[in-house]
ChimeraX commands (.cxc) that place a marker at each C-alpha (Angstrom):
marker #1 position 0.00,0.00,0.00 radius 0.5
marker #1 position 2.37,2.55,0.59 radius 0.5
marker #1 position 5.19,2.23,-2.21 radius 0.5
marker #1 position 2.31,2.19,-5.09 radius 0.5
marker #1 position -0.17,4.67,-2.96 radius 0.5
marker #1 position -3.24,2.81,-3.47 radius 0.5
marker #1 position -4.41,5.14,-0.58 radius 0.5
marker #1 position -2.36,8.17,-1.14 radius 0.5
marker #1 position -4.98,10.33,1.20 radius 0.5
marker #1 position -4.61,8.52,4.25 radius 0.5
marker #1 position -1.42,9.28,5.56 radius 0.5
marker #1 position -2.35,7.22,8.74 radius 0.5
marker #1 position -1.09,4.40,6.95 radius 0.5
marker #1 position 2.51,5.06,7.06 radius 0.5
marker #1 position 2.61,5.15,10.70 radius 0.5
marker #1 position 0.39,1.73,10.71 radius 0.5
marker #1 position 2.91,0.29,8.62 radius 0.5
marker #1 position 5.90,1.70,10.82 radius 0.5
marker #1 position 3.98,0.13,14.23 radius 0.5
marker #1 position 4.10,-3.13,12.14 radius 0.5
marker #1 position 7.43,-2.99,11.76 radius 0.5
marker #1 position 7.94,-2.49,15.37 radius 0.5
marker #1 position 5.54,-5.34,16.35 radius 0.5
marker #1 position 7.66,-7.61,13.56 radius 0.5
marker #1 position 11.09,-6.81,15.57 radius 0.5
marker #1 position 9.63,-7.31,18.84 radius 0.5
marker #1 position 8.69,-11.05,18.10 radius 0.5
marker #1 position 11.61,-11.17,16.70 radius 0.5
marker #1 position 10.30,-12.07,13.39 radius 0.5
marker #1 position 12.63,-10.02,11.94 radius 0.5
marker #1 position 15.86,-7.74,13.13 radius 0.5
marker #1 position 15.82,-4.20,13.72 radius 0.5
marker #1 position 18.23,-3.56,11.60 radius 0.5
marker #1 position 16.76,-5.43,8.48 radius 0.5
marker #1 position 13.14,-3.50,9.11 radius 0.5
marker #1 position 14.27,-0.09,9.38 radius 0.5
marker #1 position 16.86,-0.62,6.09 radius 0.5
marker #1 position 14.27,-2.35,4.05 radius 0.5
marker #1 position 11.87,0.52,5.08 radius 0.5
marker #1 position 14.24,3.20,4.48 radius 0.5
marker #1 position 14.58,2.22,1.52 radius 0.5
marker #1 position 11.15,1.66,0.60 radius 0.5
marker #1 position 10.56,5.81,1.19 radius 0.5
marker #1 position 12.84,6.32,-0.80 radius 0.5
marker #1 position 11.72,4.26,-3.56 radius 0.5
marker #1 position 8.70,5.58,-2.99 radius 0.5
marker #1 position 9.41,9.04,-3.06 radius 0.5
marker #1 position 11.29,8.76,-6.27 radius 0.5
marker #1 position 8.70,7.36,-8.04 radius 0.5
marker #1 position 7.30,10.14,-10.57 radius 0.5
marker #1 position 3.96,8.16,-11.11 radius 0.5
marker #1 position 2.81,8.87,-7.92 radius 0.5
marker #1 position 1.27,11.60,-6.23 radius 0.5
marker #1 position 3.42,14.20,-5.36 radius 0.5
marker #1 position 1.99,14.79,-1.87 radius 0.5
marker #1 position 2.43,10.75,-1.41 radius 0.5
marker #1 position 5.99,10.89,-2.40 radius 0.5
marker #1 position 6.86,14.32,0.19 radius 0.5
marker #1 position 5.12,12.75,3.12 radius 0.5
marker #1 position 6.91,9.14,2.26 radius 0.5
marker #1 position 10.51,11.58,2.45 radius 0.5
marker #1 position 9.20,12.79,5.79 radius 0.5
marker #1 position 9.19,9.95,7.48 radius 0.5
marker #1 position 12.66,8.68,6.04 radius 0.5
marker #1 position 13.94,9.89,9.53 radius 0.5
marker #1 position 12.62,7.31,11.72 radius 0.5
marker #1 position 14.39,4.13,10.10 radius 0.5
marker #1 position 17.38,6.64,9.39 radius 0.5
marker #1 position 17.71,7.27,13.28 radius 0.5
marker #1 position 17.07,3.21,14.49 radius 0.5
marker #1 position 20.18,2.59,11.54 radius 0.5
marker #1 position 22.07,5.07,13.08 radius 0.5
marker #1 position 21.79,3.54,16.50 radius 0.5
marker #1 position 22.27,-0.01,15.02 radius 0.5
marker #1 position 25.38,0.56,12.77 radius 0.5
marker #1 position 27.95,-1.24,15.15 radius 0.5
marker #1 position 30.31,-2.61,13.14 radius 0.5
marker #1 position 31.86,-1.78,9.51 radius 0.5
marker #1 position 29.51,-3.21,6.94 radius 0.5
marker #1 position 26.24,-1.56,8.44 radius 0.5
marker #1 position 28.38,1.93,9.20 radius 0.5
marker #1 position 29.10,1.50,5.34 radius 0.5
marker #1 position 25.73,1.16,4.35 radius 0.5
marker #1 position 24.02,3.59,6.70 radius 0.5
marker #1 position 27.19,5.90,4.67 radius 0.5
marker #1 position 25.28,5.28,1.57 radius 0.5
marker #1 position 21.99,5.73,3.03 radius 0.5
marker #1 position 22.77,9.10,4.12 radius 0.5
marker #1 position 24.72,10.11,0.95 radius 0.5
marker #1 position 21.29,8.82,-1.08 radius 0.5
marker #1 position 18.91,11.48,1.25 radius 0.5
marker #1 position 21.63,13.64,1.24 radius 0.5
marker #1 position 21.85,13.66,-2.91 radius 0.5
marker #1 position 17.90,12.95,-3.44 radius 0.5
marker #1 position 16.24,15.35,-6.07 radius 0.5
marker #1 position 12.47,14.95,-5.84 radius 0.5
marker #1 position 11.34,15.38,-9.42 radius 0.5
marker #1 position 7.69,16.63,-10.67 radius 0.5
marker #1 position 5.02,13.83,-10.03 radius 0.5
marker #1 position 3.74,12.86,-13.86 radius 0.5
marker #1 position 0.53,14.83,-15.24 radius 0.5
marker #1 position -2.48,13.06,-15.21 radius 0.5
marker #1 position -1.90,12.94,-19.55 radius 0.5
marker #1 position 1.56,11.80,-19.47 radius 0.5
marker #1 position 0.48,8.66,-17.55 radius 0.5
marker #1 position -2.34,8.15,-19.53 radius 0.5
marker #1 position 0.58,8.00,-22.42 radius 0.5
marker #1 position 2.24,5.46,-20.81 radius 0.5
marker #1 position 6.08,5.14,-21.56 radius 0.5
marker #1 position 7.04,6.87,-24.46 radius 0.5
marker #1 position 10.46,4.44,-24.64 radius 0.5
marker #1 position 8.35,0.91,-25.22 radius 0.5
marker link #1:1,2 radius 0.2
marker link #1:2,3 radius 0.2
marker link #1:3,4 radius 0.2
marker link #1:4,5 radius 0.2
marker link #1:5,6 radius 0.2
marker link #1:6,7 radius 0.2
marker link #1:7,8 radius 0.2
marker link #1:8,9 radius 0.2
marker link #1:9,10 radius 0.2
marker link #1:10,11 radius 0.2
marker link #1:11,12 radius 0.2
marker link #1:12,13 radius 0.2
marker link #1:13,14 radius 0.2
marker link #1:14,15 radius 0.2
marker link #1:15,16 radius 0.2
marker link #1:16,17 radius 0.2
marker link #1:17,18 radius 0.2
marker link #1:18,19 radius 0.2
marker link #1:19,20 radius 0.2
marker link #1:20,21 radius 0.2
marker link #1:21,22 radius 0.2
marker link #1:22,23 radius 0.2
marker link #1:23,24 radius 0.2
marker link #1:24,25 radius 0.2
marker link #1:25,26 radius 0.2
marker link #1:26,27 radius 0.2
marker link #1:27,28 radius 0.2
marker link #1:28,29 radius 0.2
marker link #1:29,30 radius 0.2
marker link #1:30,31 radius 0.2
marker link #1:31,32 radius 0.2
marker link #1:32,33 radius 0.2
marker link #1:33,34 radius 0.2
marker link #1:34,35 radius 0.2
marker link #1:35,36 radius 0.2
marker link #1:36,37 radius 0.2
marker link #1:37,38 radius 0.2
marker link #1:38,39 radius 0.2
marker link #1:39,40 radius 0.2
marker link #1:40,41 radius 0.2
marker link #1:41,42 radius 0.2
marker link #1:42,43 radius 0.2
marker link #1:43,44 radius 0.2
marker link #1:44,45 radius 0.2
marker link #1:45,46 radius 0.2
marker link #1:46,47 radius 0.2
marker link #1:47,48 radius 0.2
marker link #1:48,49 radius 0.2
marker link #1:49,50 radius 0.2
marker link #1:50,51 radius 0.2
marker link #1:51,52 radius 0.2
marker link #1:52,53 radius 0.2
marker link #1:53,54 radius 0.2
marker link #1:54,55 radius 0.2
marker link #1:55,56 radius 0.2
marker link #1:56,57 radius 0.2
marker link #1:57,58 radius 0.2
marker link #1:58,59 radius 0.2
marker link #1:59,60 radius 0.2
marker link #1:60,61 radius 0.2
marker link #1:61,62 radius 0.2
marker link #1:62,63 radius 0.2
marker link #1:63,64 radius 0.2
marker link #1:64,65 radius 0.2
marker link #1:65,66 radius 0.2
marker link #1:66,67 radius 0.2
marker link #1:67,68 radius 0.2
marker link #1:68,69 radius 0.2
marker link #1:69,70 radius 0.2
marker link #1:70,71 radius 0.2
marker link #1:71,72 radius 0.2
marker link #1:72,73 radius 0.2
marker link #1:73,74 radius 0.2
marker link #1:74,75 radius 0.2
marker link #1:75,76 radius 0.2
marker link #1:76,77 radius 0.2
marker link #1:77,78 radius 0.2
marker link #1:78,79 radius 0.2
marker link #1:79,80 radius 0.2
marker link #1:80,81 radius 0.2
marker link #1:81,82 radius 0.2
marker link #1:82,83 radius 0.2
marker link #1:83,84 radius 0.2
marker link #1:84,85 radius 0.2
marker link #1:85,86 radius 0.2
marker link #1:86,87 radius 0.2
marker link #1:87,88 radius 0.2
marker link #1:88,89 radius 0.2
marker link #1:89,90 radius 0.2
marker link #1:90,91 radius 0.2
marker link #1:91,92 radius 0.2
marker link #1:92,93 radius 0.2
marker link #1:93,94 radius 0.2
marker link #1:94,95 radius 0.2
marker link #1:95,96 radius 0.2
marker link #1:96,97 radius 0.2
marker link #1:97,98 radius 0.2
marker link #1:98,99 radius 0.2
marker link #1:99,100 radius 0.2
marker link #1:100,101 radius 0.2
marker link #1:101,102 radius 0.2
marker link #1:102,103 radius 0.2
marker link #1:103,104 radius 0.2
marker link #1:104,105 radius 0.2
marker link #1:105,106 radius 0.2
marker link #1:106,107 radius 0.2
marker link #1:107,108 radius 0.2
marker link #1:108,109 radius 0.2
marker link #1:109,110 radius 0.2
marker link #1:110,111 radius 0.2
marker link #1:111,112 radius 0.2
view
């Protein structure tokens, strides 16, 4: 729901999804540090994407600071201080473009 917007005007879901995340690490069905890169990552993919809507993608880059802030408190050794690096270089060198018109998605991809 949240990286293709199917509900772009209910930004109550992000936070749902983040307290699912939260309930995943605390039965330790997954590891803190896997949820908060995977959903990192996910607002950022999201908030690239020019097919969405524009105030979808801004409030997805909003929250980017709450998985930013568990990685920084999780990146304890070498590899994960590496790719928390990259993380921050990626926010820090993001360039939110213009969301698509409502015509030039109904044109689909001019490159097929």
């Amino acid at each position: 729901m949240i990286r293709c917007a199917l509900r772009p005007n209910e930004p109550r879901l992000i936070d749902c999804f983040m307290s699912l995340g939260i309930s995943l690490v605390e039965r330790g069905q997954v590891s803190p540090w896997h949820m908060s890169y995977k959903s990192l990552n996910l607002f950022f993919d999201t908030a690239c994407d020019r097919a969405l809507p524009w105030h979808w993608r801004s409030l997805c880059l909003d929250h980017a600071w709450q998985p930013l802030y568990s990685l920084q408190r999780l990146a304890n050794n070498p590899e994960r201080q590496n790719r928390l690096n990259q993380m921050r270089y990626r926010l820090s060198t993001l360039r939110l473009q213009p969301s698509l018109s409502p015509t030039e998605l109904a044109e689909g991809n001019p490159y097929e």
